[in-house]
Every structure is written in structure tokens, then in C-alpha cells.
Biotite code that builds the C-alpha atoms (Angstrom):
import biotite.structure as struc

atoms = struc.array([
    struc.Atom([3.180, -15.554, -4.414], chain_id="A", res_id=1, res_name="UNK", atom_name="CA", element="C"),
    struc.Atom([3.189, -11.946, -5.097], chain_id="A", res_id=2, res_name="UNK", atom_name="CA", element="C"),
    struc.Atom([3.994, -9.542, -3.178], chain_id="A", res_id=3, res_name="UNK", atom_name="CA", element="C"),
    struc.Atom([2.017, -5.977, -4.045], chain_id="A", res_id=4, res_name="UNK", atom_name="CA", element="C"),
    struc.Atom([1.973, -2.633, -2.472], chain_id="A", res_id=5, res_name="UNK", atom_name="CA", element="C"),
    struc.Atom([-0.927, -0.061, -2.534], chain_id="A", res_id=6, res_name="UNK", atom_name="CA", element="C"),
    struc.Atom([-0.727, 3.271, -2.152], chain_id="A", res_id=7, res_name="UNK", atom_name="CA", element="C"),
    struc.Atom([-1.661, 6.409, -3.356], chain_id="A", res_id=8, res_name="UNK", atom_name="CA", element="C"),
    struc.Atom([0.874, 9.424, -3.338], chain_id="A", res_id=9, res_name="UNK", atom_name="CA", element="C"),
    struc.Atom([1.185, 13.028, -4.553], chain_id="A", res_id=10, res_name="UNK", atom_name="CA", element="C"),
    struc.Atom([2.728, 13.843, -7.206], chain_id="A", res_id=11, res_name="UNK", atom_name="CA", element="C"),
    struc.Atom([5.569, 15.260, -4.837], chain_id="A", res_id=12, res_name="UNK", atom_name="CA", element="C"),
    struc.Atom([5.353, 11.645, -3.372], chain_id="A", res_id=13, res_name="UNK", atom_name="CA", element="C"),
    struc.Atom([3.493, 12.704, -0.280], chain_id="A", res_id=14, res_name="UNK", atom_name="CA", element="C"),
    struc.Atom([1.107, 10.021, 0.931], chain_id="A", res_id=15, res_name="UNK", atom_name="CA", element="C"),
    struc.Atom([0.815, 11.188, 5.162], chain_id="A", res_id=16, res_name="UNK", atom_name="CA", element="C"),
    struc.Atom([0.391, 14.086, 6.869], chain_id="A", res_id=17, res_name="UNK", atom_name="CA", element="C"),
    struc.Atom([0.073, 14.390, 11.104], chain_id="A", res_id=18, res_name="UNK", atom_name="CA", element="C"),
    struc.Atom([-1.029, 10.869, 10.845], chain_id="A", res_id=19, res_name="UNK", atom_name="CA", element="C"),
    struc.Atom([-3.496, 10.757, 7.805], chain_id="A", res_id=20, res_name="UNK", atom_name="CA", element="C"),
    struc.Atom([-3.939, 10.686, 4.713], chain_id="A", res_id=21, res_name="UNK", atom_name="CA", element="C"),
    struc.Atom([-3.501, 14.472, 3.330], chain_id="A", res_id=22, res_name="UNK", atom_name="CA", element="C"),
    struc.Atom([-6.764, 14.226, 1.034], chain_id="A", res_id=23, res_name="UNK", atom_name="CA", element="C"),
    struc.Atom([-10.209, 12.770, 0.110], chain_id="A", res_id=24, res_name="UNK", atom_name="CA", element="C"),
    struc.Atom([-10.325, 10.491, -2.742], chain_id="A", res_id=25, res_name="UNK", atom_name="CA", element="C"),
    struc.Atom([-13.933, 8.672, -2.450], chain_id="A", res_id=26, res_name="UNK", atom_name="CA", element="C"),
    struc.Atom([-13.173, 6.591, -5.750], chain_id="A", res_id=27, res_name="UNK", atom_name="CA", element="C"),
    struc.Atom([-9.826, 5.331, -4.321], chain_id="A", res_id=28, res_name="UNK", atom_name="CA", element="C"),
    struc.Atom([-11.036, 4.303, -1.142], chain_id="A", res_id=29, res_name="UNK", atom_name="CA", element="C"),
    struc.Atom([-13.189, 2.028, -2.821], chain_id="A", res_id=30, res_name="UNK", atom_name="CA", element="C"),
    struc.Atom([-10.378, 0.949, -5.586], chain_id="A", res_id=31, res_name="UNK", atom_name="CA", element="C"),
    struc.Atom([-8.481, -0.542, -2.402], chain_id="A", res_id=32, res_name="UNK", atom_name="CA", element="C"),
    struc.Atom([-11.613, -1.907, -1.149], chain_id="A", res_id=33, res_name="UNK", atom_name="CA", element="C"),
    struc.Atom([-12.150, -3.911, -3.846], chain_id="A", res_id=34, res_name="UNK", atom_name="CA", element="C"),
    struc.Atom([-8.710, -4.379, -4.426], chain_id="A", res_id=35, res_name="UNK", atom_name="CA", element="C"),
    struc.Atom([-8.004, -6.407, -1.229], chain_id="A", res_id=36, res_name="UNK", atom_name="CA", element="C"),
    struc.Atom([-11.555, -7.723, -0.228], chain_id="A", res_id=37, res_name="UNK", atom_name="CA", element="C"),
    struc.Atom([-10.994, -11.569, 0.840], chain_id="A", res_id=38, res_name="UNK", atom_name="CA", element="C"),
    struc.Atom([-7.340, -11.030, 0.731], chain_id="A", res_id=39, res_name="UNK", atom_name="CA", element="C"),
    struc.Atom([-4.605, -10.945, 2.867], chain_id="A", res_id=40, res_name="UNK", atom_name="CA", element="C"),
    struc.Atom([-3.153, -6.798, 4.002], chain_id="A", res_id=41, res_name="UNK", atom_name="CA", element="C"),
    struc.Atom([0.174, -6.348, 5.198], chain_id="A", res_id=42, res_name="UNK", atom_name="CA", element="C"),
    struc.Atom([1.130, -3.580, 7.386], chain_id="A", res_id=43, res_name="UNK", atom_name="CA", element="C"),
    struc.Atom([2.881, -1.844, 10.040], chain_id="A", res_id=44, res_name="UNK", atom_name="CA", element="C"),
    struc.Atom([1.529, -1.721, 13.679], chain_id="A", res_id=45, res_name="UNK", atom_name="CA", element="C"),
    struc.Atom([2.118, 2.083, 13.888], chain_id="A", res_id=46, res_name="UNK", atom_name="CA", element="C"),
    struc.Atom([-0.116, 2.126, 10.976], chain_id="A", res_id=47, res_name="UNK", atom_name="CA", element="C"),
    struc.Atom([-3.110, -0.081, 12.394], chain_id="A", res_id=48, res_name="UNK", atom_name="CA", element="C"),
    struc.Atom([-2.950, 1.894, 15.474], chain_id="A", res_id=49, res_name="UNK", atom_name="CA", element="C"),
    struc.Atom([-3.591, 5.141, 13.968], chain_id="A", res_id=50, res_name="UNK", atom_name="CA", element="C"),
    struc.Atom([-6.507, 2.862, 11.468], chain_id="A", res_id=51, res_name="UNK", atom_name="CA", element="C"),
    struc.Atom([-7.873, 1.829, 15.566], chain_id="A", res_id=52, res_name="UNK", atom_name="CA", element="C"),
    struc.Atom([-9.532, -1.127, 13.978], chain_id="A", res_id=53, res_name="UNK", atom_name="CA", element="C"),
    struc.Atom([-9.163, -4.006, 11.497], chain_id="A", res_id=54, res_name="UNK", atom_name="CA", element="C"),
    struc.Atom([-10.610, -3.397, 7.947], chain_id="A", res_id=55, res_name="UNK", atom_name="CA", element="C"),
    struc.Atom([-13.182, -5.682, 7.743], chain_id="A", res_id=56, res_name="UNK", atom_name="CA", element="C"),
    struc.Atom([-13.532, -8.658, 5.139], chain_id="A", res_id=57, res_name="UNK", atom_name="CA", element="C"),
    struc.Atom([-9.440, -8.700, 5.004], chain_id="A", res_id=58, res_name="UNK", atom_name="CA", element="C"),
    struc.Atom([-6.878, -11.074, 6.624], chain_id="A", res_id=59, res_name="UNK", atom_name="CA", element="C"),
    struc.Atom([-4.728, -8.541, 8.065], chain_id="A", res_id=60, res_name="UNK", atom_name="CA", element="C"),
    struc.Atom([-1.163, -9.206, 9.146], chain_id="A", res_id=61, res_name="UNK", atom_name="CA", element="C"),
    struc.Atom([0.825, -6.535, 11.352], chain_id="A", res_id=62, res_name="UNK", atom_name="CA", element="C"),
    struc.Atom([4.827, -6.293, 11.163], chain_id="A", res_id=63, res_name="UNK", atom_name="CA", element="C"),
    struc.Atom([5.782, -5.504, 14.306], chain_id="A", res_id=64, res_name="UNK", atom_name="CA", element="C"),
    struc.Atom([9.649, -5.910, 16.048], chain_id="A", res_id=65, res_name="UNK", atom_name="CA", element="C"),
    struc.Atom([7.594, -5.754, 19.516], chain_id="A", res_id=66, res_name="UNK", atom_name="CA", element="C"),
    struc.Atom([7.961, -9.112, 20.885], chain_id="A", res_id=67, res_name="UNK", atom_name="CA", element="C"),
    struc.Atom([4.518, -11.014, 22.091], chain_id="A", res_id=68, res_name="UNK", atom_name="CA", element="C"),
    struc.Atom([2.310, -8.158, 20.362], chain_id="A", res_id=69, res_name="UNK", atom_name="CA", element="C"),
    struc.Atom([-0.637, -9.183, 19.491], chain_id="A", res_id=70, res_name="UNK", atom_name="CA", element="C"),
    struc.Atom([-4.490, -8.208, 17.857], chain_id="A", res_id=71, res_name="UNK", atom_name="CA", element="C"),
    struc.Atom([-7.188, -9.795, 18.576], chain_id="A", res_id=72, res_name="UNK", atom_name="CA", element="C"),
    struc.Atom([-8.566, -11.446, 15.105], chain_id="A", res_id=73, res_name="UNK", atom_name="CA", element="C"),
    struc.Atom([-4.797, -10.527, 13.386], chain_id="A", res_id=74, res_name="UNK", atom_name="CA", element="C"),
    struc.Atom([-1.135, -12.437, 12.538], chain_id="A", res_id=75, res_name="UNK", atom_name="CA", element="C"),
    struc.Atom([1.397, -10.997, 13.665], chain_id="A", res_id=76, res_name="UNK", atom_name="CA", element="C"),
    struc.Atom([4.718, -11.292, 11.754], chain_id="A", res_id=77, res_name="UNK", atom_name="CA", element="C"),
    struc.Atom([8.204, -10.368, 12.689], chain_id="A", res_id=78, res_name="UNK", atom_name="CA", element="C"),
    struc.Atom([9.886, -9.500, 9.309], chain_id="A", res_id=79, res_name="UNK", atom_name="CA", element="C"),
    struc.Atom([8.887, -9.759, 5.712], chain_id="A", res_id=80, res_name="UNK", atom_name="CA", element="C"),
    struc.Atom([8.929, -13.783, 4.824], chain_id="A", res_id=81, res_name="UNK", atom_name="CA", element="C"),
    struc.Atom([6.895, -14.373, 7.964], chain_id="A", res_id=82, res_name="UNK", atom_name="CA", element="C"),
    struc.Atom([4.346, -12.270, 6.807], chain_id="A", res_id=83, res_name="UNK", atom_name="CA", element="C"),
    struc.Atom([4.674, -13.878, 3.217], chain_id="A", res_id=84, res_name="UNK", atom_name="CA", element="C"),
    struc.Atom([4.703, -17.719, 4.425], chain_id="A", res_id=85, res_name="UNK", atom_name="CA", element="C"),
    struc.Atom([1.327, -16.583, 6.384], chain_id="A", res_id=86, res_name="UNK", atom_name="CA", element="C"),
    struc.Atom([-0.433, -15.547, 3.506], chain_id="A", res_id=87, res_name="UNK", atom_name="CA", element="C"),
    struc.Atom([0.900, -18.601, 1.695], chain_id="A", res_id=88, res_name="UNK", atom_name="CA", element="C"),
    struc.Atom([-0.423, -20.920, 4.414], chain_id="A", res_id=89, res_name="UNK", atom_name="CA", element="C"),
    struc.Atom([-3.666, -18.964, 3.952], chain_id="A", res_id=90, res_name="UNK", atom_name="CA", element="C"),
    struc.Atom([-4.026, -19.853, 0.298], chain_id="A", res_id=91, res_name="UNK", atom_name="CA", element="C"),
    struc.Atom([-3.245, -16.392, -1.187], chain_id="A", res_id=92, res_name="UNK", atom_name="CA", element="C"),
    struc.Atom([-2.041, -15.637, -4.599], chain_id="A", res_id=93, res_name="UNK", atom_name="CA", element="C"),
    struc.Atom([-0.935, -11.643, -3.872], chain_id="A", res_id=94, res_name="UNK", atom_name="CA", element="C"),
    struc.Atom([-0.119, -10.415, -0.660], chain_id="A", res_id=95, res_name="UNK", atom_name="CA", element="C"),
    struc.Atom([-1.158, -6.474, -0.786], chain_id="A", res_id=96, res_name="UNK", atom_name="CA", element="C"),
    struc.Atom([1.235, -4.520, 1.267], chain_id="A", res_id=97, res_name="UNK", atom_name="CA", element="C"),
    struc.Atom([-0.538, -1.371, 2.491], chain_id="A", res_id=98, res_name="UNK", atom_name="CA", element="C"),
    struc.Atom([1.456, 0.901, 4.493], chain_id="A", res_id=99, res_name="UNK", atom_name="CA", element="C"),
    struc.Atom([3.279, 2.474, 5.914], chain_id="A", res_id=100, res_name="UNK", atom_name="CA", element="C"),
    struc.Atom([6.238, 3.941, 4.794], chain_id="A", res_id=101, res_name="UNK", atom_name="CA", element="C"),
    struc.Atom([8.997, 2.342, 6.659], chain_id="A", res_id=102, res_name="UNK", atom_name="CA", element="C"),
    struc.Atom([6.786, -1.168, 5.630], chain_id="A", res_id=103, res_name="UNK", atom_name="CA", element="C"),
    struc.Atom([7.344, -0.058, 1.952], chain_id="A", res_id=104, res_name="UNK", atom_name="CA", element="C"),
    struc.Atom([10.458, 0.999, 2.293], chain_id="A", res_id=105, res_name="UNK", atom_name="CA", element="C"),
    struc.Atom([10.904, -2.534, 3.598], chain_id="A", res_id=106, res_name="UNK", atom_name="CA", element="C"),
    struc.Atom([8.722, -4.491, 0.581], chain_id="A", res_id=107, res_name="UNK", atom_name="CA", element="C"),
    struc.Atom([9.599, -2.395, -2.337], chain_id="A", res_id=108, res_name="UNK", atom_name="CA", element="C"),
    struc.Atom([13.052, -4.296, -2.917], chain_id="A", res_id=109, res_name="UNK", atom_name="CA", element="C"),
    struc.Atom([10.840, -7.054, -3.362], chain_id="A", res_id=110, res_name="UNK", atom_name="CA", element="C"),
    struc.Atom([7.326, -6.476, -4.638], chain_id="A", res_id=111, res_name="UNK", atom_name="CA", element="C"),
    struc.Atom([6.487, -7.412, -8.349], chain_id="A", res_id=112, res_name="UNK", atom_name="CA", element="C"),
    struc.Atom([3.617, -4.937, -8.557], chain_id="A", res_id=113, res_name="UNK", atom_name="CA", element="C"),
    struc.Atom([2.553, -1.692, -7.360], chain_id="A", res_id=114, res_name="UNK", atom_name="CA", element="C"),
    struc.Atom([-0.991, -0.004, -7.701], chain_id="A", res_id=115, res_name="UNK", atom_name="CA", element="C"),
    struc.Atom([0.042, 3.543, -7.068], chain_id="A", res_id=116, res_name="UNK", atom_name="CA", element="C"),
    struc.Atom([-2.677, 6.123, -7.406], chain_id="A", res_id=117, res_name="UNK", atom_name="CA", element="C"),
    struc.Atom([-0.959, 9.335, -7.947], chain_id="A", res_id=118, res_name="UNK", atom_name="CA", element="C"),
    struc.Atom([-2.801, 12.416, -6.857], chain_id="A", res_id=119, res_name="UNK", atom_name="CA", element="C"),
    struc.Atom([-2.106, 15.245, -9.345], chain_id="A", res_id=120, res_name="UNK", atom_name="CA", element="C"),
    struc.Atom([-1.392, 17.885, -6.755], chain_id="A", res_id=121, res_name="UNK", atom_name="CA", element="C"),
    struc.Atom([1.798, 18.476, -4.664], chain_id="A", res_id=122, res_name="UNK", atom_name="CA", element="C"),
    struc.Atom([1.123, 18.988, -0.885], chain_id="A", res_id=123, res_name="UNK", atom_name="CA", element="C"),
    struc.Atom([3.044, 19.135, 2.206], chain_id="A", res_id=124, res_name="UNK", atom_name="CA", element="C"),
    struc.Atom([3.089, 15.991, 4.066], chain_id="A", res_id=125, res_name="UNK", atom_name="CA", element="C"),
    struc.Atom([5.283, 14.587, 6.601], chain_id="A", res_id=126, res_name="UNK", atom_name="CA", element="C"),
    struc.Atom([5.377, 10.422, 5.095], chain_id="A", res_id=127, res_name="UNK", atom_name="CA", element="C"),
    struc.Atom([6.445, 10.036, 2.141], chain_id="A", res_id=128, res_name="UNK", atom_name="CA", element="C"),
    struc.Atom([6.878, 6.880, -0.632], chain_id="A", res_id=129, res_name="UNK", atom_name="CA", element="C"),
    struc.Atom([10.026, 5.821, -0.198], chain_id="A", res_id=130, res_name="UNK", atom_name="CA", element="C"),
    struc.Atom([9.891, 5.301, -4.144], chain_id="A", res_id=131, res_name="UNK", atom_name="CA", element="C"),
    struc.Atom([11.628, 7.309, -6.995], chain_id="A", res_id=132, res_name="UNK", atom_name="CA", element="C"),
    struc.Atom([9.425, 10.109, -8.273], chain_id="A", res_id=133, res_name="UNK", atom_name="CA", element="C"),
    struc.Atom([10.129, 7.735, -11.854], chain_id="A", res_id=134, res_name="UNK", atom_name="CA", element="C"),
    struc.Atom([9.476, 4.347, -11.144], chain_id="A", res_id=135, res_name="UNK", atom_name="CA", element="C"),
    struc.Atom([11.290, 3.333, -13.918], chain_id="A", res_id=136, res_name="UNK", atom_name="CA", element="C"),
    struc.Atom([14.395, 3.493, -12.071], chain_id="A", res_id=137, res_name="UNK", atom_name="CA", element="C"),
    struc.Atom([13.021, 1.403, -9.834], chain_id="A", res_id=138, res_name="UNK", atom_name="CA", element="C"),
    struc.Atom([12.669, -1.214, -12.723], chain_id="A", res_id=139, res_name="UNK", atom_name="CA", element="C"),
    struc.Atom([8.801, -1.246, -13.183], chain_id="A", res_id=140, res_name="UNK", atom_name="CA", element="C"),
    struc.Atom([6.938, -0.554, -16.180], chain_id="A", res_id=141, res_name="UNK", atom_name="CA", element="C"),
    struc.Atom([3.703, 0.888, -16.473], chain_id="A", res_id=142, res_name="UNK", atom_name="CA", element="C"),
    struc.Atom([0.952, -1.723, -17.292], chain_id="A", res_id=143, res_name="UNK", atom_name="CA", element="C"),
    struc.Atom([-2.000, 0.205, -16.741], chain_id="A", res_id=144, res_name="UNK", atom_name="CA", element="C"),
    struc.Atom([-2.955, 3.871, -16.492], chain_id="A", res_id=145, res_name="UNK", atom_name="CA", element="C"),
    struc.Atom([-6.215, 5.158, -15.773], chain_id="A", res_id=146, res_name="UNK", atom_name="CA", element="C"),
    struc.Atom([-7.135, 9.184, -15.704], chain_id="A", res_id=147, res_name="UNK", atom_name="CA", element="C"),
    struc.Atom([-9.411, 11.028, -13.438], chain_id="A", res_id=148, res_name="UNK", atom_name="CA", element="C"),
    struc.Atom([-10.770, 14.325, -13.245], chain_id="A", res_id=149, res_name="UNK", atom_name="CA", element="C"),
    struc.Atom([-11.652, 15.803, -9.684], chain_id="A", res_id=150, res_name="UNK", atom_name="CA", element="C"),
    struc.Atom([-15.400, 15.952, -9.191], chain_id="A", res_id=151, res_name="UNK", atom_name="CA", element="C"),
    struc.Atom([-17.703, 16.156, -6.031], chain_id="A", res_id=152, res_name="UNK", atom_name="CA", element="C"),
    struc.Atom([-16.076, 12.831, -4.666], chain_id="A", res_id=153, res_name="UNK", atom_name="CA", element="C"),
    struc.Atom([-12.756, 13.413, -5.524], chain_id="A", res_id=154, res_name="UNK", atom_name="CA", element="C"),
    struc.Atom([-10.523, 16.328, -4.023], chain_id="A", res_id=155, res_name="UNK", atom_name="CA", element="C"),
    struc.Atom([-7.915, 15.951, -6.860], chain_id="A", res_id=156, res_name="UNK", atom_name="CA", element="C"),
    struc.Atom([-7.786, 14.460, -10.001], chain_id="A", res_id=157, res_name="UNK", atom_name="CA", element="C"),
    struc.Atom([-6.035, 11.482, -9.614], chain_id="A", res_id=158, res_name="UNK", atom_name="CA", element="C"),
    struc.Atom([-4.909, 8.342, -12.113], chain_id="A", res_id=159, res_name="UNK", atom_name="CA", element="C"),
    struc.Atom([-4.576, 4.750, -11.178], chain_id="A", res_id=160, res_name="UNK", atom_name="CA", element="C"),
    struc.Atom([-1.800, 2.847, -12.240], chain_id="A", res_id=161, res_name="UNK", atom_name="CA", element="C"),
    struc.Atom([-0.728, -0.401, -12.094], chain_id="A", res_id=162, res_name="UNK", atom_name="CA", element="C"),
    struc.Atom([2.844, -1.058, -12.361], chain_id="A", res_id=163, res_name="UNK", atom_name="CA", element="C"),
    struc.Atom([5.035, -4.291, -12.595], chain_id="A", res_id=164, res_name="UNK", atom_name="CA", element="C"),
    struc.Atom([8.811, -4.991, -12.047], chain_id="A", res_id=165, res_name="UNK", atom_name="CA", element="C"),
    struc.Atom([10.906, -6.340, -15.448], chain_id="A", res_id=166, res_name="UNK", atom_name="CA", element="C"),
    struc.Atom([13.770, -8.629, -14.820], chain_id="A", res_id=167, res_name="UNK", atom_name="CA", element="C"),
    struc.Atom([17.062, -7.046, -16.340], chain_id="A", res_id=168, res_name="UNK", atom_name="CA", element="C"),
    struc.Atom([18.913, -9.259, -19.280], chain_id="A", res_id=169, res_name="UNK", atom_name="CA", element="C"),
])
């Protein structure tokens, strides 16, 4: 299975601020919709508390360290290969990994791909990707990029990317 995280950061690497996200992206919004419709979502409970609610037509599995936590209509998983062997019992190919930061900080070691929409501005935030700024460092090579110019639905201009992880020789 692979393991895939989402996200869309600043240029600066910014993707929170007091809680949010730090911009309005109507096109990306409905790149992750369509990204993980039917599939299963991976992320932190402090993150689904601030979302309130479960994103509908997703399996959604919460990390959480809290012992007997629970959401109605959820898995709960207690580190990273619990959360994997659920979505493998569920039938999934890709398990998209969706925030937040101390959940990527947690997959990135291990995720094959990322689709990272960077947002061409830089902007004060208070979360950040726990990424290098060069992914390439990171050992992931750019298999995709797509350009954007702001317009009425898009704050920023923006590009979508989709990046995967090389093996060293």
C-alpha cells in the first residue's frame, strides 16, 4: 500500500495559522476532494477537532495516543501501521495522510508520494510542513507540476505537484 500525504503549503512552508488554513484556494479544495473521495484519510485528532465533523464520502482514520477515544462513524489508530493495516483491511491501494503537522512529521519518513500544492506567496503562519523547503533532499522527485494563476476563486496562484520518493543505489 501507499502511503501519501496532502497538503498544500506556502512557499515559506506555512500551511496553519490560529487553527486554519491561512488562505482560500477554491480549486484546491476540490483537488483534495477528488483526490480522496471513496478513500481512506489519515489524520490527527487535534486536526478533526478543529474540522468538527467527518468529511463526507471518506473512510477517515484519527491517530490519537488518547486511550479509548473514539468517533462515532471513524477508526481510531494508535500509531502509524495501525492506521496502515486498517486501510489495508479496507481494501485500499493509497492511504492519503492529511494533516496535521506533527501527523506528517510522523508519515513523511515513510510516504512514497506527496501532492503538495504550493501557494506562491509567503505568509505568517504558526504550522508549518515539517518538509525541506527542496524536497529533493528529502529524496523525491518531481513527477508532475501543474501552474496556476490567482483568479476570482483562487487567493494566490498556486501549482500542484505531485512528487514521489526514489530509492538510493
Amino acid at each position: 500500500m501507499r502511503l501519501s500525504i496532502v497538503v498544500a503549503a506556502s512557499e515559506n512552508n506555512v500551511i496553519g495559522s490560529s487553527g486554519g488554513i491561512p488562505w482560500r484556494l477554491r480549486d484546491d479544495q476540490l483537488f483534495f476532494k477528488n483526490l480522496t473521495l471513496n478513500h481512506c484519510i489519515l489524520m490527527g485528532r487535534k486536526t478533526h477537532e478543529s474540522i468538527g465533523r467527518l468529511l463526507p464520502g471518506r473512510t477517515t482514520i484519527i491517530l490519537s495516543q488518547r486511550e479509548a477515544y473514539s468517533v462515532p462513524g471513524a477508526h481510531v489508530a494508535y500509531d502509524l501501521n495501525a492506521a496502515e493495516e486498517i486501510a489495508l483491511a479496507l481494501g485500499e491501494e493509497e492511504l492519503f495522510v492529511v494533516g496535521g503537522e506533527g501527523i506528517y512529521a510522523l508519515a513523511l519518513p515513510h510516504a512514497q508520494r506527496l501532492y503538495l500544492t504550493r501557494v506562491h506567496t509567503h505568509i505568517e503562519g504558526d504550522v508549518s510542513l515539517p518538509a525541506p523547503l527542496n524536497l529533493a533532499e528529502a529524496n523525491f522527485r518531481c513527477l508532475k507540476s501543474e501552474p496556476h494563476e490567482k483568479d476570482e476563486r483562487n487567493e494566490y496562484a498556486y501549482t500542484f505537484e505531485t512528487w514521489e520518493r526514489h530509492q538510493k543505489d
